[in-house]
NUFI-72339 format. One line per field, with one value per atom (N, C-alpha, C): atom name; y negated, x negated, z negated. Coordinates in steps of 0.001 Angstrom, whole numbers, plus 500000, padded with zeros to 6 digits. Atoms other than C-alpha are relative to their C-alpha. Layout:
NUFI-72339
torza: [CA;...]
py: [Y;...]
px: [X;...]
pz: [Z;...]
This chain:
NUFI-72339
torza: [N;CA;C;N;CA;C;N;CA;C;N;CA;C;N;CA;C;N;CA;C;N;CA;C;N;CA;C;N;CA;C;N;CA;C;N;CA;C;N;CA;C;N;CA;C;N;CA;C;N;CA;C;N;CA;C;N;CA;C;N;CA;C;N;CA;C;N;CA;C;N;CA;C;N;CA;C;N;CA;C;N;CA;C;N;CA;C;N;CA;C;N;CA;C;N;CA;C;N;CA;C;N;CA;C;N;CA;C;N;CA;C;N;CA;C;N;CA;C;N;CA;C;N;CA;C;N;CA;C;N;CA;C;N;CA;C;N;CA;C;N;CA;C;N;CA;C;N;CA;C;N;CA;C;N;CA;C;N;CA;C;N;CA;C;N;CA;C;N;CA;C;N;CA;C;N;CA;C;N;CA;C;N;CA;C;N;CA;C;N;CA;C;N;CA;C;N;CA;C;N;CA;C;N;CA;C;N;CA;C;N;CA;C;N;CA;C;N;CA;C;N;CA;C;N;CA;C;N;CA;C;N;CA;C;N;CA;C;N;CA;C;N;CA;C;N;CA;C;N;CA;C;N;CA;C;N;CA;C;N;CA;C;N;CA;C;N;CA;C;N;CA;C;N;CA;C;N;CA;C;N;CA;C;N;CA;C;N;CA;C;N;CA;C;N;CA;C;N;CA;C;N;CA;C;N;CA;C;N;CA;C;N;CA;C;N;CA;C;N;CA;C;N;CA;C;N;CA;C;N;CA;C;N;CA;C;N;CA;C;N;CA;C;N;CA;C;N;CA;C;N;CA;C;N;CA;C;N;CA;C;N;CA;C;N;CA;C;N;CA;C;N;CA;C;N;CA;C;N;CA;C;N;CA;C;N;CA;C;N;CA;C;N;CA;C;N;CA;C;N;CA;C;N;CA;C;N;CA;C;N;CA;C;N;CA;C;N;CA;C;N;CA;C;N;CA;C;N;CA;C;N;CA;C;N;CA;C;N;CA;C;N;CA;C;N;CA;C;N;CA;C;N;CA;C;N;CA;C;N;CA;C;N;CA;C;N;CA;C;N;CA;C;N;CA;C;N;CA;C;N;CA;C;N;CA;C;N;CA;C;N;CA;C;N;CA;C;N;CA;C;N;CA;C;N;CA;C;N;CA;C;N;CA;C;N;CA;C;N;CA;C;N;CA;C;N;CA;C;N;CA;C;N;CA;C;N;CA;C;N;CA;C;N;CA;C;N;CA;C;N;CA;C;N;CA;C;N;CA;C;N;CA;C;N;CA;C;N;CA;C;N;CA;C;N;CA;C;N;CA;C;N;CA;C;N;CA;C;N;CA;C;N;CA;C;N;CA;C;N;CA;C;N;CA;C;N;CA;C;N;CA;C;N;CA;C;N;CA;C;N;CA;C;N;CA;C;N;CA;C;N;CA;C;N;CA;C;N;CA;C;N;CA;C;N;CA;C;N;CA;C;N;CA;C;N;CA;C;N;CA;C;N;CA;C;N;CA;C;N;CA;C;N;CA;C;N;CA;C;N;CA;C;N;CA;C;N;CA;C;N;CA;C;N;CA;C;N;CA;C;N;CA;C;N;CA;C;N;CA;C;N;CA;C;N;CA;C;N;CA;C;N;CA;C;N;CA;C;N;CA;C;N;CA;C;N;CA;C;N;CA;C;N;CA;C;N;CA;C;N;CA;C;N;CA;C;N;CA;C;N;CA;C;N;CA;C;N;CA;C;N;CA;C;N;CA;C;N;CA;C;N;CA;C;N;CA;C;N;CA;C;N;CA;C;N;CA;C;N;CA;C;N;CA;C;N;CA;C;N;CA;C;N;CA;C;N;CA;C;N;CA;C;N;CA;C;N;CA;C;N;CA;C;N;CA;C;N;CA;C;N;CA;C;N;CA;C;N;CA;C;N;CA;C;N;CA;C;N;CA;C;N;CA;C;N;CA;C;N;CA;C;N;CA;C;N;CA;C;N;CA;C;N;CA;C;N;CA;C;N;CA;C;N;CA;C;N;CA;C;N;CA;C;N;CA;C;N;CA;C;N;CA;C;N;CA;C;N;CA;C;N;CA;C;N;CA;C;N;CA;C;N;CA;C;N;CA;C;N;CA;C]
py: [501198;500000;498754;501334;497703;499577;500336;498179;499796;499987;498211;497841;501619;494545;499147;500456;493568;499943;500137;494133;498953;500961;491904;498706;501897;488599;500151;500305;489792;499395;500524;489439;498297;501412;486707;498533;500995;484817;499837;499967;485915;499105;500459;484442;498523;500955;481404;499337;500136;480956;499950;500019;481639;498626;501155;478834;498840;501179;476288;499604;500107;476781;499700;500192;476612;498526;501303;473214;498905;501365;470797;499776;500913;467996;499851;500777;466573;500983;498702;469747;500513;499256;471637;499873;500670;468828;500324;499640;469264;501351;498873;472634;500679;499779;472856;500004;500181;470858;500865;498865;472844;501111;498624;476124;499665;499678;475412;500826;498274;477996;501043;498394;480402;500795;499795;480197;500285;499868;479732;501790;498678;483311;501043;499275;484700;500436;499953;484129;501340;499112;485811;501309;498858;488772;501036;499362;489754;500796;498768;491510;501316;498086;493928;500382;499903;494475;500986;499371;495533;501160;498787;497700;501153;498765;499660;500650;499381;499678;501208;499296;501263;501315;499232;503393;501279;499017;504965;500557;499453;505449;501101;498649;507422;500808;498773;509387;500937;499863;509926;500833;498983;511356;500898;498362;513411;500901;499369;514635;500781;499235;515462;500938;499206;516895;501459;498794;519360;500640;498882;520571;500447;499410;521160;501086;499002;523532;500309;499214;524937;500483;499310;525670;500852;498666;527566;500928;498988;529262;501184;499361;530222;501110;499363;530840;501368;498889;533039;501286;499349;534827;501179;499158;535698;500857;498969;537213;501096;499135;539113;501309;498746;540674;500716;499007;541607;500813;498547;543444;500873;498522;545421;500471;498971;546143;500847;499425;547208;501076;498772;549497;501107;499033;551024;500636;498782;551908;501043;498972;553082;501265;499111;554802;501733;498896;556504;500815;499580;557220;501616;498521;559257;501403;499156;560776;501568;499513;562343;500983;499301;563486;501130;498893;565095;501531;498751;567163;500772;499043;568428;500395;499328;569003;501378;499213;571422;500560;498710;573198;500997;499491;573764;501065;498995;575244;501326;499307;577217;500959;498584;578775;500705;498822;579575;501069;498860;581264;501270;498727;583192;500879;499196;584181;500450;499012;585219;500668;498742;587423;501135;499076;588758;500746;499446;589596;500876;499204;590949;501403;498594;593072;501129;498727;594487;500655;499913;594629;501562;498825;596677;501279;498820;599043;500758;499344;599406;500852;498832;600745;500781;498839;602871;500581;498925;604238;500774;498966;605003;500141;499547;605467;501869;498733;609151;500370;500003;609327;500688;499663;609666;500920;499208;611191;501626;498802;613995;500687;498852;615205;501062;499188;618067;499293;500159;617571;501298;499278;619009;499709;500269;619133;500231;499139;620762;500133;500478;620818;501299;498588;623894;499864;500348;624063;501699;498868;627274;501313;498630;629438;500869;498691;631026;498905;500691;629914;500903;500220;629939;500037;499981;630637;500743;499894;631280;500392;500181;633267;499893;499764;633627;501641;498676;636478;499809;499366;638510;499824;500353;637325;498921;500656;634574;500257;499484;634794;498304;501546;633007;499633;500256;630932;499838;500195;631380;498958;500803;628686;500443;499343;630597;498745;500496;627384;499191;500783;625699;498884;501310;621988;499373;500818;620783;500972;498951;623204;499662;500398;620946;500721;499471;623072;501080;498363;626406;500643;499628;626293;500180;499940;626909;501674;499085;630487;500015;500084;631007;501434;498678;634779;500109;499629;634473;498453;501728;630579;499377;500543;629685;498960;500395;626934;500062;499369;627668;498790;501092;624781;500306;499384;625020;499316;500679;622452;499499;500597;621119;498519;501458;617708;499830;500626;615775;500220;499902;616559;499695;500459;615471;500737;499005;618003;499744;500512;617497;501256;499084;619476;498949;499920;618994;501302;498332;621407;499316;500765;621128;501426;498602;623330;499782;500376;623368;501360;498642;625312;500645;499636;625989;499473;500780;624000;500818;499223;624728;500914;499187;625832;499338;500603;625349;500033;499499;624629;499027;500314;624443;500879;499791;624872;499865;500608;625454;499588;500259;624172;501240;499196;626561;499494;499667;626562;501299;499074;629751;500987;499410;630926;499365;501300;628194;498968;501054;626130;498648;501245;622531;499247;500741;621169;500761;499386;622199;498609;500756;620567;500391;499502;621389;499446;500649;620005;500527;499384;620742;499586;500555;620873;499947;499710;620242;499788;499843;619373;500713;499186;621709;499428;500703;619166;500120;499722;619216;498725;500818;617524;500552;500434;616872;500326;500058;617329;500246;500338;615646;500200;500866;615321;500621;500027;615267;499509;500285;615320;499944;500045;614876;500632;498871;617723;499862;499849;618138;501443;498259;621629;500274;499482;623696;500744;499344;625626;501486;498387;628672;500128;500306;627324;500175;499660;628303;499643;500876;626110;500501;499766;627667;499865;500643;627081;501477;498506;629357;499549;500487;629701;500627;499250;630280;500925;499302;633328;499288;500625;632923;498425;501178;629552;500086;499654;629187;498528;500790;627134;499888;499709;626710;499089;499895;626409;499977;500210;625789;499518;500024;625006;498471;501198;621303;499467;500418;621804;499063;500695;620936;500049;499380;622472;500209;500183;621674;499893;499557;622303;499219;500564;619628;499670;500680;618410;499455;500207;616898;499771;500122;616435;498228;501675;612751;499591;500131;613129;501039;499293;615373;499704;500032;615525;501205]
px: [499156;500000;499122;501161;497083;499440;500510;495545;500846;498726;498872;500052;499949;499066;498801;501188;495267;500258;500125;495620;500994;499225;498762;499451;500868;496651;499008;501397;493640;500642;499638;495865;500817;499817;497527;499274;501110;494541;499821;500474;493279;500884;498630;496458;499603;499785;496148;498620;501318;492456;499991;499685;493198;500886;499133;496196;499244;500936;493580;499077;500120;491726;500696;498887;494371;500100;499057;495629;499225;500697;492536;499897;500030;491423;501051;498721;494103;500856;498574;496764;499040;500872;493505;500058;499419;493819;500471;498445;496942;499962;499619;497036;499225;500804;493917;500341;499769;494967;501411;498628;498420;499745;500441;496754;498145;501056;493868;499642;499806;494996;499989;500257;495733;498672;501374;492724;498873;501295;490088;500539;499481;492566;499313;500867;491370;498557;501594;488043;499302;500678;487836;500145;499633;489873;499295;500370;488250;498534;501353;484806;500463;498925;486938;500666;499289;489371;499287;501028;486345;499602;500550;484877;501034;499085;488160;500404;500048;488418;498954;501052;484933;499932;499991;485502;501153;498971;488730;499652;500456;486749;499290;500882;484502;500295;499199;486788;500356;499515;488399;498962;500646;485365;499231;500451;484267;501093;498567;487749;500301;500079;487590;498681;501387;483885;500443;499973;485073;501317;498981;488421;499273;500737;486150;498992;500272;484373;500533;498705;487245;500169;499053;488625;498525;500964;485120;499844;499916;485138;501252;498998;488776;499943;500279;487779;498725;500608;484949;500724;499366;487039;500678;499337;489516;499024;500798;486692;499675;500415;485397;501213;498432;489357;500287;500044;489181;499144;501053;485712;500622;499807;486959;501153;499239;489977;499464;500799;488036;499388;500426;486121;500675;498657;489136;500343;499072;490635;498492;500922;486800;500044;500391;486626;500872;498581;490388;500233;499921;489518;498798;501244;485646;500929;499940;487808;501042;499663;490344;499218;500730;487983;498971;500803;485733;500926;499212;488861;499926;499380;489638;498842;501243;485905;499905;499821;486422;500784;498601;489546;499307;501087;487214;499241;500683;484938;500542;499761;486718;500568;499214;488653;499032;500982;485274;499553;500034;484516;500801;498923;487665;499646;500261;486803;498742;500877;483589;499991;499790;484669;500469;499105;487397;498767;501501;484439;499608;500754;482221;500294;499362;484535;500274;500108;485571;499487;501232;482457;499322;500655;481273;501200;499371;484258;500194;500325;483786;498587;501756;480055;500301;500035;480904;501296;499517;483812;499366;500737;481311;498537;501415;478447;500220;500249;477334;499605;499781;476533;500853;499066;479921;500734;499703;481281;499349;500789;478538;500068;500297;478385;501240;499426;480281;501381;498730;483683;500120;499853;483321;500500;498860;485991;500661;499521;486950;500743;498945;489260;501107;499033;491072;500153;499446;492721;500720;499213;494796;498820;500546;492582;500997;498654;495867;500584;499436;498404;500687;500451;497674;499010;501108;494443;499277;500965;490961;499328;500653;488895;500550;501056;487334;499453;500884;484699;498665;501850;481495;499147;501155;479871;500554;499133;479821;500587;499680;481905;500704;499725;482531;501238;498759;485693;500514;499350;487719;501203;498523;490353;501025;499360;492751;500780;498907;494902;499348;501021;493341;501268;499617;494202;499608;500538;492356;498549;501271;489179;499975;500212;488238;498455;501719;485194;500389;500141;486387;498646;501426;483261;500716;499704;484906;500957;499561;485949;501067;499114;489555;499764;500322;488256;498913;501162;484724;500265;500701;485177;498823;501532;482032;500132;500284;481205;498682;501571;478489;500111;500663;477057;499921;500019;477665;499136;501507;474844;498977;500799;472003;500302;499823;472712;500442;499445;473964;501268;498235;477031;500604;499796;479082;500970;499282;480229;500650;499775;482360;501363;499273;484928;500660;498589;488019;499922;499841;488099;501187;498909;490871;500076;499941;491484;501408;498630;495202;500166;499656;496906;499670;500509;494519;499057;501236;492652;498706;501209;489017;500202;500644;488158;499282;500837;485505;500529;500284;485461;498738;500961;482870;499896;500044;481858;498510;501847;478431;500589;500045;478007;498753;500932;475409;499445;500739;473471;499261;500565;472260;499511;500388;472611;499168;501289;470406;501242;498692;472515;499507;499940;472846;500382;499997;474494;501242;499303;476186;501160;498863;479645;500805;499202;480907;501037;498573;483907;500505;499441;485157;501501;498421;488864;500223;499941;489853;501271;498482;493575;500774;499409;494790;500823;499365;496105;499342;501066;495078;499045;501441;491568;499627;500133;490307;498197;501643;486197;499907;500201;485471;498418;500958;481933;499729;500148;480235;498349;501688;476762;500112;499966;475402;499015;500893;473284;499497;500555;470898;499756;500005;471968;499238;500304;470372;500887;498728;472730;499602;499534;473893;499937;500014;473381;501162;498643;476133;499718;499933;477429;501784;498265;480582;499796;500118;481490;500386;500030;481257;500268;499693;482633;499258;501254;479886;501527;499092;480827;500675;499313;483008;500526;499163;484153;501526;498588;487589;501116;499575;489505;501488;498775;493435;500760;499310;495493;501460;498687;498944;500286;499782;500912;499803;500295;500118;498038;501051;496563;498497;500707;494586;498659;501376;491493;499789;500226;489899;498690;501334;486713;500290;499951;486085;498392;500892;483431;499989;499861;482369;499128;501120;479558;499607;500287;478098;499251;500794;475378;499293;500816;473435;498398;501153;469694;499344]
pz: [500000;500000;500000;499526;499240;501448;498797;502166;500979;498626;504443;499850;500596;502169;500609;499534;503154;501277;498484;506702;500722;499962;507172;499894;500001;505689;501153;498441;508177;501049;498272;511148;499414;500042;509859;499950;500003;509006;501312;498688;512595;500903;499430;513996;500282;499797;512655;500059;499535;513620;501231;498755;517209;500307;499768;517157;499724;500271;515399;501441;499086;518551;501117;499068;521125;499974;499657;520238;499355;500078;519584;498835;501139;517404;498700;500744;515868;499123;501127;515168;499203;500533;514122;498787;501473;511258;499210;500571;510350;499398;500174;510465;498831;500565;508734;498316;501459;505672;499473;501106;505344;500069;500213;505598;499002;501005;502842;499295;501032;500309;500741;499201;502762;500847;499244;504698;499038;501215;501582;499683;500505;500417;500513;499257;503503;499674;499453;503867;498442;501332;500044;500201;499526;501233;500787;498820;504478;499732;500023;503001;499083;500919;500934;501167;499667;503289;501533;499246;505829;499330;500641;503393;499718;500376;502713;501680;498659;506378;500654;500056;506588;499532;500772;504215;500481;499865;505249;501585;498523;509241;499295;500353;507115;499686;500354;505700;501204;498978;508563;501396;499446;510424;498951;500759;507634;500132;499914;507407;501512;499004;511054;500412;499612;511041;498982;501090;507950;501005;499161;510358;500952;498543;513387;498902;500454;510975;499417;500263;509595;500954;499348;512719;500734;499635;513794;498931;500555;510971;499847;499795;511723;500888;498666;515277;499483;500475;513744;499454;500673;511651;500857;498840;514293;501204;499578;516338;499544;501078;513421;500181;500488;513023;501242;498422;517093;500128;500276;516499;499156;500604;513789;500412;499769;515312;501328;498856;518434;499386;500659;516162;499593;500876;514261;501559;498939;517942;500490;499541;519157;498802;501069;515599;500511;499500;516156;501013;499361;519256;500194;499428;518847;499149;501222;515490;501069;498965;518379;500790;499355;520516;499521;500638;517808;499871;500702;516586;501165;498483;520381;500163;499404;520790;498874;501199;517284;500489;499362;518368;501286;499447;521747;499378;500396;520202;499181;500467;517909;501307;499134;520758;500382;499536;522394;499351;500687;519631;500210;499941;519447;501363;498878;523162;500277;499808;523064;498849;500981;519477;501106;499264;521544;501321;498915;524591;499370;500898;522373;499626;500443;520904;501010;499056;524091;500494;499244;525671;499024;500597;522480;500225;499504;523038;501201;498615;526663;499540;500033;525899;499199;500667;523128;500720;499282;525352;501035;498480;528210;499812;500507;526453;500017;499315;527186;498657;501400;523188;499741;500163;522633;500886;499408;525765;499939;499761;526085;498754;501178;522476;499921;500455;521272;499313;500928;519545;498784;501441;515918;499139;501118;513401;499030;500537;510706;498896;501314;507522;499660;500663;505567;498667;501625;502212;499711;500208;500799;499192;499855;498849;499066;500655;496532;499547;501331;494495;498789;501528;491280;499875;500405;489548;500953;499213;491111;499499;501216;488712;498887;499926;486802;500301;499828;487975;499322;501335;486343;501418;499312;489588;500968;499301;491991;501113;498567;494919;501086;498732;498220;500375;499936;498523;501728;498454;501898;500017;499790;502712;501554;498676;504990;500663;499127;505771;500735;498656;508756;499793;499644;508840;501563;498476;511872;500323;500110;513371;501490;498754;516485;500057;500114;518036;499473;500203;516600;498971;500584;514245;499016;500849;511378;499868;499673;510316;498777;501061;508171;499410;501301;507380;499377;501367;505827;499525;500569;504891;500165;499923;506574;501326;498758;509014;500151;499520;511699;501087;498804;513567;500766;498351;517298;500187;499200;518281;498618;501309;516199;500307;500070;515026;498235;500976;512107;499055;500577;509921;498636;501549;506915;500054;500437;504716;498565;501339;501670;499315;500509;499595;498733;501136;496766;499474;500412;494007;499002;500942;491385;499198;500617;488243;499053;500719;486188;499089;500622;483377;498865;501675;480791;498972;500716;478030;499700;500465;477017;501257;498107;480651;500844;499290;483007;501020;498301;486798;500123;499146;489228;501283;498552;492872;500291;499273;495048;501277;498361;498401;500456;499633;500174;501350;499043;503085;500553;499634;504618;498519;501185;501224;499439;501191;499588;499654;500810;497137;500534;499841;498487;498965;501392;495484;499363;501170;492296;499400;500656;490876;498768;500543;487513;498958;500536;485247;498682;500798;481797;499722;500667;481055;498427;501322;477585;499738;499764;478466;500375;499167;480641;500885;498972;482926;501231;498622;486642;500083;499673;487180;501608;497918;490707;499612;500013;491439;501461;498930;494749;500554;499258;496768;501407;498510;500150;500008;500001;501297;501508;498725;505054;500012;499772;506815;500826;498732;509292;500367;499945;510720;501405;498176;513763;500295;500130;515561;499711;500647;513839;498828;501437;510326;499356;500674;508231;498808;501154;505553;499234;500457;502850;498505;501032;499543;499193;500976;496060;499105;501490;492981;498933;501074;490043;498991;500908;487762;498973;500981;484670;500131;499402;486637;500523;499443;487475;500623;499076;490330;499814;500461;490159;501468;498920;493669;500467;500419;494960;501699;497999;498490;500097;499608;498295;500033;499897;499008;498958;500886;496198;500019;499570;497284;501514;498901;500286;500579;499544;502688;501497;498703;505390;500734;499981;507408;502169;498635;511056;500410;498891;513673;500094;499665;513256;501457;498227;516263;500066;499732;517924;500191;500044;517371;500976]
């Protein structure tokens, strides 16, 4: 308001400074002496009235030098927020492409498992290994039902019930198998004993009449007990492998096979 007030006497002063000129000697006079106060007012006025003028230009370009960096730092800013969104879509976009390059791969995987796999079952179907060897097979159960034993010597157990006897190596009247080729074989047996507490069982395996291994078991329940094992052989052919029951031992039998004599041809050597 001051200054709206100050600037009004400037021009007015100015005014009537210009008109003093205009119209000569004489009015100059006149005019002079009835504008004394106002004019002396002036003249006091006009170095303030500059300086607030001064003052408010300066403002006025600081005020505009501080928006012109404002508005680059705006303008900065807003660049800044277009890079990172440029990033976020490059980001979103490698994150995309990684996953599909992952799924990729996984499938390859899956397809060269799946390969692999077949590939190994094609060769072991036409591998000459497998084709060419022998087919040996064997598995019998049944040696009575009921008890087995005990005897005052040992004797050799026959399993008359043929389960499976691929290869014919296996005999259901002496209980012996006889290796048709020389090679590799796994032989194992089930014995089981029921019926009476405070009783032994046990079983040999043999070889050509040489004990391979010994299995024996005490009952003290008289409930049925199981006595499993299995060994692997390296037979030549004509080796004969059957199973025995040591004296005063005793076995215990029945139509669900509780006792059993298996074995099969792993490879030929």
């Amino acid at each position: 308001m001051r200054g709206a007030v100050a600037l009004l006497v400037l021009l007015f002063c100015l005014s009537g400074a210009w008109t003093q000129e205009e119209s000569g000697g004489g009015r100059e006079s006149g005019i002079t002496q009835q504008g004394h106060s106002v004019t002396g007012e002036c003249t006091t006025m006009q170095p303030d009235i500059w300086d607030e003028m001064k003052a408010l230009r300066d403002m006025v370009m600081e005020q505009r030098e501080k928006l012109r960096t404002m508005e680059g730092r705006v303008t900065a800013c807003e660049g800044e927020v277009e890079t990172q969104k440029t990033l976020e879509a490059r980001l979103s976009a490698s994150e995309r492409e990684l996953t599909t390059t992952r799924n990729d791969v996984e499938e390859l995987k899956r397809q060269n498992t799946e390969k692999s796999y077949r590939s190994h079952v094609g060769l072991c179907v036409s591998s000459p290994v497998f084709t060419d060897r022998p087919k040996v097979a064997f598995s019998a159960a049944g040696l009575n039902n009921g008890p087995i034993g005990p005897f005052n010597t040992d004797a050799n157990l026959v399993y008359t019930r043929v389960i499976t006897n691929i290869g014919k190596a296996y005999s259901p009247i002496t209980g012996a198998f006889t290796a048709p080729v020389r090679g590799v074989y796994y032989i194992r047996f089930t014995a089981a004993q029921h019926g009476r507490g405070s009783d032994y069982m046990g079983i040999y395996m043999l070889k050509n009449g040489q004990a391979i291994m010994s299995n024996y078991h005490y009952n003290s329940h008289g409930y049925w007990i199981h006595l499993s094992n299995g060994v692997i052989l390296e037979l030549e052919q004509g080796d004969v492998v059957y199973m025995r029951l040591p004296a005063s031992f005793r076995l215990y039998d029945d139509t669900k096979n509780q006792n059993i004599f298996s074995g099969f041809l792993l490879f030929t050597v």
